[in-house]
C-alpha positions as CSV (number, residue, x, y, z in Angstrom):
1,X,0.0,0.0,0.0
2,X,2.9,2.2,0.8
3,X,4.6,2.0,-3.1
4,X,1.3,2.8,-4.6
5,X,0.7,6.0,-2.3
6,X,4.5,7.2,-3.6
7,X,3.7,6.3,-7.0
8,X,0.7,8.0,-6.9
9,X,2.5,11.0,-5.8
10,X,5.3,11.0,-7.6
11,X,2.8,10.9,-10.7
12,X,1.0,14.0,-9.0
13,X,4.1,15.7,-9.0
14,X,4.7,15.3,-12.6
15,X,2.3,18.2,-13.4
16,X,3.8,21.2,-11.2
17,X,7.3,19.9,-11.9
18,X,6.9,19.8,-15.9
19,X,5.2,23.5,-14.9
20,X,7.8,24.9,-13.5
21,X,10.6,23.8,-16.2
22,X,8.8,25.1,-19.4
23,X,7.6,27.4,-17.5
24,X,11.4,29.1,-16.5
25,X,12.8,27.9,-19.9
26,X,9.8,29.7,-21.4
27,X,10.7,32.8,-19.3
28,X,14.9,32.3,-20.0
29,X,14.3,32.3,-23.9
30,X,12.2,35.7,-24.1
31,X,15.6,37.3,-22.4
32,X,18.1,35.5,-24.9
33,X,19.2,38.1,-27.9
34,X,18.8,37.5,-31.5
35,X,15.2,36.2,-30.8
36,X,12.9,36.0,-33.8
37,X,11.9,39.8,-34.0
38,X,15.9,40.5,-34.0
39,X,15.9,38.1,-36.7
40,X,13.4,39.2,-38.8
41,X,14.5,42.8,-38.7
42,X,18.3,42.2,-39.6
43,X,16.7,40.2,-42.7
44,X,14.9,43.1,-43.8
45,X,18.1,45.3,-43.4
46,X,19.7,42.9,-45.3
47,X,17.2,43.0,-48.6
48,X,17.1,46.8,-48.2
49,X,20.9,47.2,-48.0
50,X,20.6,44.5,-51.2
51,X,18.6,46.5,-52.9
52,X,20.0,50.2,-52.0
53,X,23.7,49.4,-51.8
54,X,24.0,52.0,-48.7
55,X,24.8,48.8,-46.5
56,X,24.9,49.9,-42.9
57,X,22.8,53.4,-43.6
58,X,19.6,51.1,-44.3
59,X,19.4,50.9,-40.2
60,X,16.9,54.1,-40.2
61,X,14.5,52.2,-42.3
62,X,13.0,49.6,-39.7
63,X,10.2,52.4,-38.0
64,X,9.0,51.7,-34.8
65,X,5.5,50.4,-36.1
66,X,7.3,48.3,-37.9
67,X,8.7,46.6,-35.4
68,X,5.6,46.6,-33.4
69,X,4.5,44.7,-36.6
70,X,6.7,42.2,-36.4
71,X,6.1,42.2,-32.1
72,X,2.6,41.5,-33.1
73,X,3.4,39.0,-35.6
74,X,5.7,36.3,-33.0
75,X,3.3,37.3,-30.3
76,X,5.7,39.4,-27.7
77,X,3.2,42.1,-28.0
78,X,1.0,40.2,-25.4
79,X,2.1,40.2,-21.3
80,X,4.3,36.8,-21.0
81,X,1.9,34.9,-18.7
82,X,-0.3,35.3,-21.9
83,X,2.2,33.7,-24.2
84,X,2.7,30.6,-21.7
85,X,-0.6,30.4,-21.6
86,X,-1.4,30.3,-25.0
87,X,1.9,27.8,-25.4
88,X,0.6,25.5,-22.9
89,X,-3.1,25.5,-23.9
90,X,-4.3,26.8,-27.1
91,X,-0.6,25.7,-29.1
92,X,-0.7,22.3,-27.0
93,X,2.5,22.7,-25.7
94,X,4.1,24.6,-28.8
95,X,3.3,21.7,-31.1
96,X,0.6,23.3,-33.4
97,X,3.5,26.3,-33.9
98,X,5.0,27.1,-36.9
99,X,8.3,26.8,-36.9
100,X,10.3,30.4,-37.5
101,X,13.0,27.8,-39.3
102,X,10.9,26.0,-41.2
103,X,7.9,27.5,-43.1
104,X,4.6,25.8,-43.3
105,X,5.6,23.1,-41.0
106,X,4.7,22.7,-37.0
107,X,6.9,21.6,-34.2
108,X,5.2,18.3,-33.9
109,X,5.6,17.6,-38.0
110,X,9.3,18.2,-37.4
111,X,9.4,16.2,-34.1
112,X,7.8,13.5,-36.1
113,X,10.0,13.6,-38.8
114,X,12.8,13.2,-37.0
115,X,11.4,10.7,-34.0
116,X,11.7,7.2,-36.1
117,X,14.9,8.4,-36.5
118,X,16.2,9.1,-33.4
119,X,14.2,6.2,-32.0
120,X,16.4,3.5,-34.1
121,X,19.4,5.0,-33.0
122,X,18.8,5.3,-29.5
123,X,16.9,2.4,-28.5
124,X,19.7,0.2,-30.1
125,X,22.4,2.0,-29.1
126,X,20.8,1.7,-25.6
127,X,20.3,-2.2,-25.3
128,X,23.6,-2.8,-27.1
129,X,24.8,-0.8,-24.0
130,X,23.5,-3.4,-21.5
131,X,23.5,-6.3,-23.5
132,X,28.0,-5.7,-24.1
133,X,28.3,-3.5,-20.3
134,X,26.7,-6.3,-17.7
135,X,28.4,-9.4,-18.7
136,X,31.6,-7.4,-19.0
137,X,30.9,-6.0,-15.8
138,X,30.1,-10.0,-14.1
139,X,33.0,-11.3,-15.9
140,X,35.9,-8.9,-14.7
141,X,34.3,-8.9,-11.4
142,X,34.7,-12.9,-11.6
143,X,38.2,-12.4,-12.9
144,X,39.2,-9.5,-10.4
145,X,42.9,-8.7,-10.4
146,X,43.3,-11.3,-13.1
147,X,45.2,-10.5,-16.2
148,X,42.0,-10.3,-18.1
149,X,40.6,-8.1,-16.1
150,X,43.7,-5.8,-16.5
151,X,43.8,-6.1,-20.1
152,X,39.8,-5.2,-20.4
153,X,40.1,-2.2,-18.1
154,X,42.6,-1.0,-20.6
155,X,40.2,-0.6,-23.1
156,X,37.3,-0.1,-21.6
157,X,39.2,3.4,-20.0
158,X,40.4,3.8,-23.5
159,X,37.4,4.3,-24.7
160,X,36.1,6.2,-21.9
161,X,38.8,8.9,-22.6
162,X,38.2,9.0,-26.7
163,X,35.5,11.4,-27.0
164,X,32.4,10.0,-29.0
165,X,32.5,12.6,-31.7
166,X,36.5,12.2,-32.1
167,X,35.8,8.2,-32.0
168,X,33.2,9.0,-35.1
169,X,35.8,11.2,-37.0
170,X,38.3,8.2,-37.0
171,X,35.9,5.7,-37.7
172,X,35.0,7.6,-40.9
173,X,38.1,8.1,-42.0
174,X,39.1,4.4,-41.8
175,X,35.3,2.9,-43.2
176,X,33.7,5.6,-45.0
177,X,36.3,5.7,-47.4
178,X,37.2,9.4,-46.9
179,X,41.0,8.8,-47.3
180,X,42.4,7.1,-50.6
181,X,43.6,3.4,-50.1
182,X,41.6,2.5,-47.0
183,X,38.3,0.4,-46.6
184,X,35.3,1.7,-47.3
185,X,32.9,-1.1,-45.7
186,X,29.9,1.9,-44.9
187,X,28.1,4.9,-45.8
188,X,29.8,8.6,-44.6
189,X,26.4,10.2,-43.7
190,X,22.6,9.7,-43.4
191,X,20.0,7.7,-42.5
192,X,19.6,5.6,-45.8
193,X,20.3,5.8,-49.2
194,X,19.1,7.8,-51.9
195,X,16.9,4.9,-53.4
196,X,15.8,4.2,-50.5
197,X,11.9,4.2,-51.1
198,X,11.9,1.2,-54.2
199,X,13.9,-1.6,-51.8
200,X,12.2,-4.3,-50.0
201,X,11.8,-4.4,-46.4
202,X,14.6,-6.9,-45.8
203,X,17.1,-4.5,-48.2
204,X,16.1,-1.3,-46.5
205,X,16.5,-3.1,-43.2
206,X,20.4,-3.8,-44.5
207,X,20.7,-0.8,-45.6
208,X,19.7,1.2,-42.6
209,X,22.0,-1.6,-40.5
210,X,25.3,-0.4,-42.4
211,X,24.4,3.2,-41.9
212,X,23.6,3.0,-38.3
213,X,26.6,0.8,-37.6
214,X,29.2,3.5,-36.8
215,X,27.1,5.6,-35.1
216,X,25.5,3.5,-32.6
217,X,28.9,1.8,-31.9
218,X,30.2,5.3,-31.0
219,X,26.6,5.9,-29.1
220,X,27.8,2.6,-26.9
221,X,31.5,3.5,-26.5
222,X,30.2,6.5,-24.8
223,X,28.4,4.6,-22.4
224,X,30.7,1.5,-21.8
225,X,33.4,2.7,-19.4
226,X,30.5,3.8,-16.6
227,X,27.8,0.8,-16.7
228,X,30.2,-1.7,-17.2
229,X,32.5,-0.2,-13.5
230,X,29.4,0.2,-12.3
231,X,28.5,-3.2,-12.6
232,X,32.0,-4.6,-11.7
233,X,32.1,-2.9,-8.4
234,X,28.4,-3.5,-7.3
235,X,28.8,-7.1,-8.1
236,X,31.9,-7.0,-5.9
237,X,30.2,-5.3,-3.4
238,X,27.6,-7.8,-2.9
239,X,30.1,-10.4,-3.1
240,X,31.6,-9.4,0.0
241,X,28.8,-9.3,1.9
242,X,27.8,-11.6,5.3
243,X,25.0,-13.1,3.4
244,X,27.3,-14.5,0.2
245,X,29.6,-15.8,3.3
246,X,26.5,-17.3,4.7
247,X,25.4,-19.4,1.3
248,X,29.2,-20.7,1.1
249,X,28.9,-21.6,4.7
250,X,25.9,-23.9,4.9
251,X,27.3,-25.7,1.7
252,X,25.5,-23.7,-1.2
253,X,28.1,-23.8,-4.5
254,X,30.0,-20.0,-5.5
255,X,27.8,-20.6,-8.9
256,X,24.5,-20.4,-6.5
257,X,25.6,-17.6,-4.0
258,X,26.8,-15.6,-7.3
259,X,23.5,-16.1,-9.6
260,X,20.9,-16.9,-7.1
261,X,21.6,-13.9,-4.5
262,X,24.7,-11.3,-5.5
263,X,23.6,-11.0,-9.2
264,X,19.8,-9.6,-8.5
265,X,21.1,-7.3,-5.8
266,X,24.1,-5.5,-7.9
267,X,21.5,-4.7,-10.2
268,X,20.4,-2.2,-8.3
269,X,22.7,0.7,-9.1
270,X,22.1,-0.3,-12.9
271,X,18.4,0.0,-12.2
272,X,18.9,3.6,-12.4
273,X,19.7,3.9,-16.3
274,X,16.4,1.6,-17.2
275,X,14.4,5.1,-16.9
276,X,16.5,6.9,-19.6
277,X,15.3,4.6,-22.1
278,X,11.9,6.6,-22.3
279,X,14.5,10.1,-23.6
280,X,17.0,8.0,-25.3
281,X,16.2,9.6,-28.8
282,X,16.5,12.6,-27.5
283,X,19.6,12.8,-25.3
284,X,23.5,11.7,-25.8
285,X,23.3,11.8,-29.6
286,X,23.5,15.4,-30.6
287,X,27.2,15.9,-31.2
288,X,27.0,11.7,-32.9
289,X,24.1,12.8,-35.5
290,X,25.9,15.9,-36.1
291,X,29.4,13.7,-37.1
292,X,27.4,11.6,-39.2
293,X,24.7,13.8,-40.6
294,X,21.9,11.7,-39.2
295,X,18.6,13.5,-39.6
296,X,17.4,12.9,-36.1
297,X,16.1,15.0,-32.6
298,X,19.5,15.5,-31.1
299,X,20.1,17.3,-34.7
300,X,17.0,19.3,-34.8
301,X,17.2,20.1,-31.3
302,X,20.7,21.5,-32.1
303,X,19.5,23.7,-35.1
304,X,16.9,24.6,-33.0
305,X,18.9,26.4,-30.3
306,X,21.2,27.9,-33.2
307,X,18.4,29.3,-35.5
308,X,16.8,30.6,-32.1
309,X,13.8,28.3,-33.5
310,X,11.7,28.3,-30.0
311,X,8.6,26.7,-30.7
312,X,10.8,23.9,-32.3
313,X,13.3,24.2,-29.1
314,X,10.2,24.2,-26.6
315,X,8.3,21.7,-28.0
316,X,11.3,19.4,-27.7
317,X,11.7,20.3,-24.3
318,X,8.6,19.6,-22.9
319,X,8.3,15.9,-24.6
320,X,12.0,15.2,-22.9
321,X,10.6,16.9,-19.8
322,X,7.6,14.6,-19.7
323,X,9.1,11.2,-20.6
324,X,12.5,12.1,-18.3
325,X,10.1,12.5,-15.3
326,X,8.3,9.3,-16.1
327,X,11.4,8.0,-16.5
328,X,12.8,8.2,-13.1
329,X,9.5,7.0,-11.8
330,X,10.1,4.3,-14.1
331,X,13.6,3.9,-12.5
332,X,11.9,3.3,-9.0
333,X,9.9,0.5,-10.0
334,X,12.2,-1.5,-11.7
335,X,13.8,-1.0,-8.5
336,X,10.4,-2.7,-6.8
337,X,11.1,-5.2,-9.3
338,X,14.7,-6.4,-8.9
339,X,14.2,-6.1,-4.9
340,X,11.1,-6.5,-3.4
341,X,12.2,-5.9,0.2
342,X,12.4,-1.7,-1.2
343,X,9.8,0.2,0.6
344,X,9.2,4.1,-0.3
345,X,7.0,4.6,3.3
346,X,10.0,7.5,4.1
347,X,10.2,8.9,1.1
């Protein structure tokens, strides 16, 4: 009765919290220069200047009812808890907004464009990370202070320190065939090929494989260092514990104390990633999709903050605000799940 009271609450608590992060990044990006009015205004100096050849001297042509125009037309001619308002409610949190990047299409239609996208990449990218990272982690922590267990930390911390984006760069340069004489096993950019649309479903499956390939193996090397320590140590941890002693004492095998008590107790601490798989499309890929020109969310949301494009940029931000709290609540009952003996009556 306890759990469901907190996750009743903690569901509660998803309304005021996702209210008070839009609302304060709502309230940030009204303050940030270069804002859409800026923009529109420096655009119409730049036709006038075009067109005169005066260059700077076109400055006295923007009036001051023109700008109030162009106030009117983005909407910062209304008081700012009439713009959230009308964000939150009549825009459905910015997603009927037309983008100031991209005419004639919402925030949603780009978000949707991009989501299957970002979706592939992540959710792969993610399980790979568990399915490589916890036997890793079991078998060095079997093999502690063995010379396999040296050898492995090697390059696991070798990848750690290899940034993503640098990993992608070298990666391209030795697959993509972007330098004369070496292989060139995979595609240098996108999301598929050009003929894309007039393949059968197992050829465009193949075909997004070997252009995902590289950029979900740089996705995982980002991750692999952390969950696979992680599970080393809390596997080790549990290890030494009175109640591991206590299996070996009354005659229970290693195999038994190991899979049958320590394992489902050093999940724990992992337990707290299973969450992020609800924003994994979203978050940890930007700087990847940008290497490899993948059309995807961490890109838009990237050319979003550049282009000052906020209903793209907010409408973003309130799906990763929605599905990162559910997340964490997510995170807590997987915890449930693993360990039963967890009680939330204090929390």
């Amino acid at each position: 009765m306890e759990r469901m009271e907190y996750f009743i609450r903690r569901f509660l608590l998803v309304i005021p919290t996702f209210l008070g992060i839009t609302f304060l990044c709502f309230a940030l990006i009204q303050f940030v220069p270069g804002g859409p009015v800026e923009q529109a205004i420096l655009q119409m100096k730049g036709i006038g200047a075009a067109e005169s050849g005066k260059g700077l001297g076109i400055q006295g042509a923007i009036s001051e009812e023109q700008r109030k125009a162009l106030e009117a037309h983005f909407g910062f001619d209304q008081p700012f808890y009439k713009r959230y308002w009308k964000w939150l409610v009549e825009d459905r949190l910015g997603m009927r907004m037309e983008s100031y990047k991209f005419p004639n299409k919402t925030a949603w239609e780009l978000i949707r464009e991009r989501f299957n996208v970002s979706l592939i990449f992540g959710i792969t990218g993610f399980i790979l990370s568990y399915l490589i990272c916890i036997p890793l982690g079991i078998y060095k922590a079997l093999k502690h202070q063995k010379s396999i267990d040296f050898i492995s930390s090697v390059i696991v911390f070798a990848g750690y320190a290899l940034p993503p984006f640098a990993f992608g760069m070298v990666l391209k340069m030795f697959f993509c065939g972007t330098v004369e004489n070496l292989w060139d096993f995979f595609p240098v950019s996108g999301f598929h090929s050009d003929h894309f649309g007039n393949m059968s479903f197992f050829e465009k499956t193949a075909d997004i494989a070997r252009h995902m390939f590289l950029p979900v193996l740089c996705y995982v090397i980002g991750n692999f260092a952390v969950l696979t320590l992680l599970m080393k140590n809390s596997l080790l941890e549990q290890i030494g514990k009175d109640y591991v002693r206590t299996v070996l004492a009354k005659g229970g095998s290693f195999s038994r104390a190991i899979w049958g008590h320590a394992f489902r107790n050093s999940l724990i601490p992992i337990a707290t990633g299973f969450g992020s798989i609800l924003t994994v499309m979203f978050a940890g890929s930007v700087i990847i999709e940008q290497v490899f020109e993948i059309p995807g969310m961490g890109r838009l949301s990237l050319e979003a903050i550049v282009g000052r494009d906020y209903p793209v940029f907010m409408g973003i931000l309130s799906l990763t605000s929605v599905l990162g709290l559910i997340g964490n609540i997510l995170s807590d009952f997987t915890y449930v799940l693993i360990d039963p003996r967890i009680n939330f009556q204090e929390m």
